[in-house]
C-alpha positions as CSV (number, residue, x, y, z in Angstrom):
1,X,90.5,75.4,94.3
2,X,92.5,77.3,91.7
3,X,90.7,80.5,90.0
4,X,90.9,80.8,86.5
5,X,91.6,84.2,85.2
6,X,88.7,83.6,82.5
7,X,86.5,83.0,85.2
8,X,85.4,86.6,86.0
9,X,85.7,88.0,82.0
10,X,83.2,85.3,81.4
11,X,80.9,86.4,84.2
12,X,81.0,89.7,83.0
13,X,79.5,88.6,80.1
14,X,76.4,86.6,81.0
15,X,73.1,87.9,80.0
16,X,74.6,90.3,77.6
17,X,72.7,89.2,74.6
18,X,75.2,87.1,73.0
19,X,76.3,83.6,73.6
20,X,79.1,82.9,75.3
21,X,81.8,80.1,73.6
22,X,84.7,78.5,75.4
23,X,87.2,77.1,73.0
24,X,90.3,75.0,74.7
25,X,91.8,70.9,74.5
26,X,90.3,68.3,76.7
27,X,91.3,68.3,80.4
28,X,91.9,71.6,80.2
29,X,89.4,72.8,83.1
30,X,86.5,74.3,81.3
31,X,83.7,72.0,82.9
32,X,84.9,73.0,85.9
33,X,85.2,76.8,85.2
34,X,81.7,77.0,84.0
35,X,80.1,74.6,87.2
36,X,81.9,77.4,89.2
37,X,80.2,79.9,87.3
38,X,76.4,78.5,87.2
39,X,76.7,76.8,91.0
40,X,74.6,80.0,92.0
41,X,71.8,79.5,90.0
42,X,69.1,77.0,90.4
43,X,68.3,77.5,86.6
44,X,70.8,75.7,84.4
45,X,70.3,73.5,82.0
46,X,73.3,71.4,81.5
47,X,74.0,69.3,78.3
48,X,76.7,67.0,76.9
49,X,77.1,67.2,73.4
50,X,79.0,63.5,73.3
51,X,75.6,62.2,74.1
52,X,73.5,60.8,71.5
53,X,70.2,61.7,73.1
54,X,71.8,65.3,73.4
55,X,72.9,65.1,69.7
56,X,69.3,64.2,68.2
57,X,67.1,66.5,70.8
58,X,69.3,69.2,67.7
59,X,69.1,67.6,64.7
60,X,66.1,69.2,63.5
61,X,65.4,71.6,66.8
62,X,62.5,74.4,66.5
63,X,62.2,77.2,68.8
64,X,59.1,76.2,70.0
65,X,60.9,72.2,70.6
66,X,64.3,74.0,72.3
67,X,61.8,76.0,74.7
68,X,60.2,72.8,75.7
69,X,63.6,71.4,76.2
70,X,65.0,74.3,78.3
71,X,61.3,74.7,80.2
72,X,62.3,77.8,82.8
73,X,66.1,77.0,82.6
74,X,67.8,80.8,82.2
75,X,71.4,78.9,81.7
76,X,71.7,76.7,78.7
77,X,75.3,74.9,78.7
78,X,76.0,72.3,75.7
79,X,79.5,70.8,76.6
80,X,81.5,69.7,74.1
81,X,79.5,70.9,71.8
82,X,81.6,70.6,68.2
83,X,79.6,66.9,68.7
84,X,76.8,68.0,67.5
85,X,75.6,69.0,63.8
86,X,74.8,72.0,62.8
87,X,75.7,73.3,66.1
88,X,76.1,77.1,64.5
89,X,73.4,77.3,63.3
90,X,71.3,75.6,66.0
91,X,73.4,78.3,68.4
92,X,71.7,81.1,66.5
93,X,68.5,79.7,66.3
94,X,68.2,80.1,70.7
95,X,70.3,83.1,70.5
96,X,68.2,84.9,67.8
97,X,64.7,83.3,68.8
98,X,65.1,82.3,72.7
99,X,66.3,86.0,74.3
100,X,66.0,85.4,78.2
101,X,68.0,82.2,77.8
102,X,71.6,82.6,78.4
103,X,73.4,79.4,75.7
104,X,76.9,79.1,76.6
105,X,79.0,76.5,74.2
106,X,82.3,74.6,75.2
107,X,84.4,72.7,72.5
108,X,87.9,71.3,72.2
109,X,87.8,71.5,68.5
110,X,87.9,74.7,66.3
111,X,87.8,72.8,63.4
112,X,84.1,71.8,63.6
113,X,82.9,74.4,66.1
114,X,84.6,77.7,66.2
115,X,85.1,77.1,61.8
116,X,80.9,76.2,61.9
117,X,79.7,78.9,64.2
118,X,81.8,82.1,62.9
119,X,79.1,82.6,59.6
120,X,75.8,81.8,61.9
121,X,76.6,83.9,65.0
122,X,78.7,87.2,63.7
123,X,77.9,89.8,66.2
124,X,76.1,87.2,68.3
125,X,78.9,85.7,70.6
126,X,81.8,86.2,73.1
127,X,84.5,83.7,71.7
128,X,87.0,82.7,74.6
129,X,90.2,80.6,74.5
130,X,91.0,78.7,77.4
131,X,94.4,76.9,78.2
132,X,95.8,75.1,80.7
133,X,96.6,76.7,83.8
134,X,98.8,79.1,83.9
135,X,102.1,80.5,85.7
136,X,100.4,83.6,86.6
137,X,97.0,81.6,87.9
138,X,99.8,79.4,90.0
139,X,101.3,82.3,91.5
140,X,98.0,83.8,91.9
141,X,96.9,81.0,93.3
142,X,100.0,80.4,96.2
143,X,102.3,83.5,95.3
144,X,105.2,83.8,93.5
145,X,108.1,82.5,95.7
146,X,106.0,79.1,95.8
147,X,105.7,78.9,91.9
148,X,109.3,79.9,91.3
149,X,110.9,76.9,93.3
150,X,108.2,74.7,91.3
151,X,109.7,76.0,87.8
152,X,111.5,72.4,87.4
153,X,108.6,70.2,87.8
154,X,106.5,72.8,85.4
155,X,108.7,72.1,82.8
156,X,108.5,68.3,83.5
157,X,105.0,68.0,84.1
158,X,103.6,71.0,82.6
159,X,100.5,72.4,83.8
160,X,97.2,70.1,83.0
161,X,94.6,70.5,85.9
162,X,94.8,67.2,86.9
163,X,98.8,66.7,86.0
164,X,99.0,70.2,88.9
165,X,96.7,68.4,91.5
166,X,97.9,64.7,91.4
167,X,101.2,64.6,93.3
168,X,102.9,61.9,92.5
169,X,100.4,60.5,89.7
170,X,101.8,63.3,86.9
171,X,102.9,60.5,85.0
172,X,100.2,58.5,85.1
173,X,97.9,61.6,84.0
174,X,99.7,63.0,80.9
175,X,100.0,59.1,79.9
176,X,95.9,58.7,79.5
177,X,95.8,62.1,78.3
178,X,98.6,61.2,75.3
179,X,97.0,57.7,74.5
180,X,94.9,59.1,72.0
181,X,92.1,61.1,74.6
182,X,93.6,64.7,73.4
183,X,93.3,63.9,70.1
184,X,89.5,62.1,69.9
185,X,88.5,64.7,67.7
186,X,90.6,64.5,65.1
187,X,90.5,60.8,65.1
188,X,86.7,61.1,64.9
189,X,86.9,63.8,62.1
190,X,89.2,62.5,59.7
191,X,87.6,58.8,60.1
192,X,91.2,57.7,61.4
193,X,91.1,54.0,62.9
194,X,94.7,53.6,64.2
195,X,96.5,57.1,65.5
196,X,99.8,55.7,64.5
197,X,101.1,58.2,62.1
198,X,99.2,60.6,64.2
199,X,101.7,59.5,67.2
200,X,104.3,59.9,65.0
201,X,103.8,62.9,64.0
202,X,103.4,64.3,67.2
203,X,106.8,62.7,68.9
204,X,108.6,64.0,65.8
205,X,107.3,67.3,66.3
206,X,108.5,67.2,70.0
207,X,111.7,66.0,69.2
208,X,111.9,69.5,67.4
209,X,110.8,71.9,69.3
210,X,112.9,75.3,69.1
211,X,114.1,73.9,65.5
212,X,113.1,74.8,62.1
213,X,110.4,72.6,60.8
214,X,110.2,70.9,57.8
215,X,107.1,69.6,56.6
216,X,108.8,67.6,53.7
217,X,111.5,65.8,56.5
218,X,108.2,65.4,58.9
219,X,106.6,63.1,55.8
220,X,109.9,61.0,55.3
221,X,109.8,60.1,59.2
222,X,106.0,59.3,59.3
223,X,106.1,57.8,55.9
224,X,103.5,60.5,54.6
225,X,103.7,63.3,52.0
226,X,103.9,66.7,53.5
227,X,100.1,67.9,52.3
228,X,99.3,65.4,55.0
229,X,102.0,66.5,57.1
230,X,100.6,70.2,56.8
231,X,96.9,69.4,57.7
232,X,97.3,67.0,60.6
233,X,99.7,70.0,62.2
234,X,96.3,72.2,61.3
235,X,94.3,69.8,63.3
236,X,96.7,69.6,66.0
237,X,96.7,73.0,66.2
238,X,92.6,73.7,65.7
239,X,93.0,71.1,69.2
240,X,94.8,73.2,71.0
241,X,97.9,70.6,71.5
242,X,100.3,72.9,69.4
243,X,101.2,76.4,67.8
244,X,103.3,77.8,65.1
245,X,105.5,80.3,65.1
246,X,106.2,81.7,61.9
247,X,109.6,83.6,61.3
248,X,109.9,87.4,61.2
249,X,110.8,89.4,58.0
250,X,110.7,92.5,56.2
251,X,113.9,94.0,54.8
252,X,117.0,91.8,55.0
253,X,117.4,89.1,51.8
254,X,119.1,87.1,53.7
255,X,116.3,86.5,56.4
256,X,114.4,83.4,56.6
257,X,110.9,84.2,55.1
258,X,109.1,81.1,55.1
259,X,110.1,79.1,57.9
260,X,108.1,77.9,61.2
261,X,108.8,76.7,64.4
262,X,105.9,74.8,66.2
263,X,106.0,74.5,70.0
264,X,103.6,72.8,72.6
265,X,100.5,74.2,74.9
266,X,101.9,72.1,77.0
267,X,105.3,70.9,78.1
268,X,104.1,68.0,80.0
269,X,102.3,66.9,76.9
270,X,105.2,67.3,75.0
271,X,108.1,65.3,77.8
272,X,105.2,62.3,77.9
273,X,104.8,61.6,73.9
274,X,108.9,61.3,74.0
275,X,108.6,59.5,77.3
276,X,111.3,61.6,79.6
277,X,110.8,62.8,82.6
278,X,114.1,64.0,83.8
279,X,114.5,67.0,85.9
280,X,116.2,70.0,84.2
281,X,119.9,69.1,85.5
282,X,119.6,65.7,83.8
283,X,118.5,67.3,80.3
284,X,119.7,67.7,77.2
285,X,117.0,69.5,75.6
286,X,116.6,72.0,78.7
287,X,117.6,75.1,77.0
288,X,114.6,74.1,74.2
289,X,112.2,73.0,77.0
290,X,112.6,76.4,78.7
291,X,112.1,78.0,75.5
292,X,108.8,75.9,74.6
293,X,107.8,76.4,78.4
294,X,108.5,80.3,78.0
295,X,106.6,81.1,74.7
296,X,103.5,78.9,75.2
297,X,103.2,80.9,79.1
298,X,103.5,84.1,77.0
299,X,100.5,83.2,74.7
300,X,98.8,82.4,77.5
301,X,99.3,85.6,79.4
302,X,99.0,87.8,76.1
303,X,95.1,85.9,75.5
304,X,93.6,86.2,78.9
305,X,94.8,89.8,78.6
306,X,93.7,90.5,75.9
307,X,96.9,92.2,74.2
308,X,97.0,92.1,70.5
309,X,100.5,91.5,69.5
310,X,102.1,89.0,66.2
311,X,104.5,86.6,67.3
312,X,107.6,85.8,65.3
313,X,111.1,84.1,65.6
314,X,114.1,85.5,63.5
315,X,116.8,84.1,61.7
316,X,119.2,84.8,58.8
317,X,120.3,82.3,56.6
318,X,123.8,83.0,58.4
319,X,122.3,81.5,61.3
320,X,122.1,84.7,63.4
321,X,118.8,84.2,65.4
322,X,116.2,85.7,68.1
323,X,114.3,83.4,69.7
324,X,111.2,85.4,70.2
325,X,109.8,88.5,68.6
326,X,107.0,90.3,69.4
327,X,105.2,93.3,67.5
328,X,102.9,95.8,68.5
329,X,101.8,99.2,67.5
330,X,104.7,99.9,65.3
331,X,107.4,98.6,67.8
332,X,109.4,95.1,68.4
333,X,110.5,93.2,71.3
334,X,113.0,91.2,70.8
335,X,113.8,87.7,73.5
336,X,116.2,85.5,74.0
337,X,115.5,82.7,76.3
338,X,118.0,81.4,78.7
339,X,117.6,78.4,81.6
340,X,121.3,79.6,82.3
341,X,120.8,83.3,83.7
342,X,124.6,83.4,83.6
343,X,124.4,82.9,80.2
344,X,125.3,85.9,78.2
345,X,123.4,87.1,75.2
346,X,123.1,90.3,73.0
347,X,121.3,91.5,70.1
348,X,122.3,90.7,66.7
349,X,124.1,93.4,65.2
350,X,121.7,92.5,62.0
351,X,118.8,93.2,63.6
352,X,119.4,96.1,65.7
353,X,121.0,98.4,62.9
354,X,117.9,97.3,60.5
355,X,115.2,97.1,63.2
356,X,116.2,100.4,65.1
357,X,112.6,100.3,66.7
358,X,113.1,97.3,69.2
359,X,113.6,96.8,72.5
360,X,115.5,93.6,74.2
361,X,115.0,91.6,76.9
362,X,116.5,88.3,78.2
363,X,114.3,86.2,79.9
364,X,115.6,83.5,82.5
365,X,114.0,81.5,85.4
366,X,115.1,85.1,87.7
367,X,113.6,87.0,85.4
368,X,110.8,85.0,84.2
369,X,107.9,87.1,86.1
370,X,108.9,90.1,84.5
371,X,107.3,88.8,81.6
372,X,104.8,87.0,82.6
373,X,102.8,88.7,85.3
């Protein structure tokens, strides 16, 4: 079995007072984290939120009802749990009210659970995000020679639990996961009957990933106006299926100030909604892939360890460009991403005379690890 790295900052955490929530998209492996974690005890309570028994047992909960409920449970896991109304508040009831129980809440929404539990449990919870796996977990998990030669089929397949473990099936896998399962949330939430536009939106988006994006260009291809545009990319993102990166300025007037890139969590994700599954040496879009693959890993590895950083790109309306930019206590780190390692590539001269405070790196399949691990 593969060890999550959450696994033992969550344990840490049990029975500290404060519920614990696990935020991450479908299929992502928190179930299984969290039966890992509560196998030892004899005492769990385990609930699904998509239940409808599950969903009224809350809908007008008491403590004295919830300890009936719970009887001598000391575990109390509601999965899924952005199912169920009210859940903030119903979460601080038990937290506030019902001490020796420890409540620990998955979602894979943070539109209607993460948005509804921030007022009702301030200074009440541990808020974790939870991704995919990860490069480092894989090379954890069989060492780092091992996970190198798989680079290829990482970008292809990308690294979904079951996607990792079905040799042979990957296809099959991120097919059911793109036919609408990812998204059930925000088809339930927005009352949306047919995910068409939805679909759209997404393949458009992984058509351009590494480009500028326009919400204005994304409404004229899904035939919808670009308010629309803008809040289904909110939702996509509050699921965990994509991120923005927004561009870097500060004293240049000819620097891009308002533009965004948006990549994938999940490279497999993203090959599947445009249906190609070529290896690198048969791509086109390999030097974007690697860069998708590259960025998404580094969010990963900079949230499970806890790094605080803001992540940029940079470009000048002259086209001069860095494909990654980090900043942290006063200083920038500045990436460009190569598949090629022979490829050359240097600062722009733009950026280092203004930004004298930066450091640059080039990050290719050899040295990929560095920045990762």
């Amino acid at each position: 079995m593969i060890k999550r790295l959450l696994q033992d900052v969550v344990e840490k955490r049990l029975f500290s007072g404060k519920a614990l929530l696990l935020l991450g998209a479908r299929q992502v492996g928190k179930t299984t984290l969290l039966n890992d974690l509560v196998s030892k005890s004899n005492e769990c309570l385990w609930l699904n939120g998509d239940e409808l028994d599950v969903q009224k047992m809350f809908e007008n909960a008491s403590v004295d009802g919830l300890k009936k409920q719970f009887g001598q449970n000391k575990i109390v896991v509601i999965d899924e749990a952005q199912r169920i109304k009210d859940i903030g508040l119903r979460m601080k009831l038990i937290t506030d009210q019902i001490k020796d129980v420890q409540l620990i809440a998955t979602g894979s929404s943070a539109f209607d659970l993460a948005n509804n539990v921030n007022e009702p449990l301030t200074g009440r919870k541990w808020q974790y995000q939870m991704f995919p796996l990860s490069f480092a977990e894989m090379v954890q998990h069989h060492g780092l020679i091992t996970e190198r030669r798989l680079l290829p089929q990482r970008l292809v397949y990308g690294y979904y639990p079951e996607a990792v473990t079905s040799n042979g099936d990957e296809k099959m896998v991120l097919k059911q996961l793109t036919d609408a399962y990812l998204y059930k949330d925000i088809l339930a939430w927005e009352n949306i009957k047919h995910p068409d536009k939805l679909l759209t939106l997404l393949r458009a988006l992984a058509y351009q990933i590494g480009s500028q994006v326009s919400f204005n260009e994304l409404g004229e291809i899904c035939s919808m106006d670009a308010k629309t545009v803008e809040r289904y990319v909110t939702l996509l993102e509050q699921c965990y299926i994509i991120f923005r990166l927004p561009s870097f300025a500060r004293n240049l007037r000819n620097e891009l100030k308002t533009s965004r890139k948006i990549y994938f969590y999940d490279t497999g994700i993203r090959n599947a909604l445009i249906a190609d599954f070529n290896l690198p040496e048969m791509r086109q879009d390999i030097g974007h892939l690697w860069e998708n693959f590259v960025i998404a890993e580094r969010m990963k590895y900079l949230t499970y360890n806890e790094m605080w950083v803001n992540s940029y790109f940079w470009r000048t309306k002259q086209q001069q460009e860095i494909d990654y930019l980090e900043e942290a206590n006063g200083k920038l780190l500045a990436c460009e991403i190569k598949w090629n390692a022979k490829t050359k590539a240097k600062l722009p001269k733009t950026f280092s005379e203004n930004y004298t405070n930066s450091d640059f790196i080039v990050v290719t399949p050899d040295t990929v690890d560095d920045f990762l691990l």
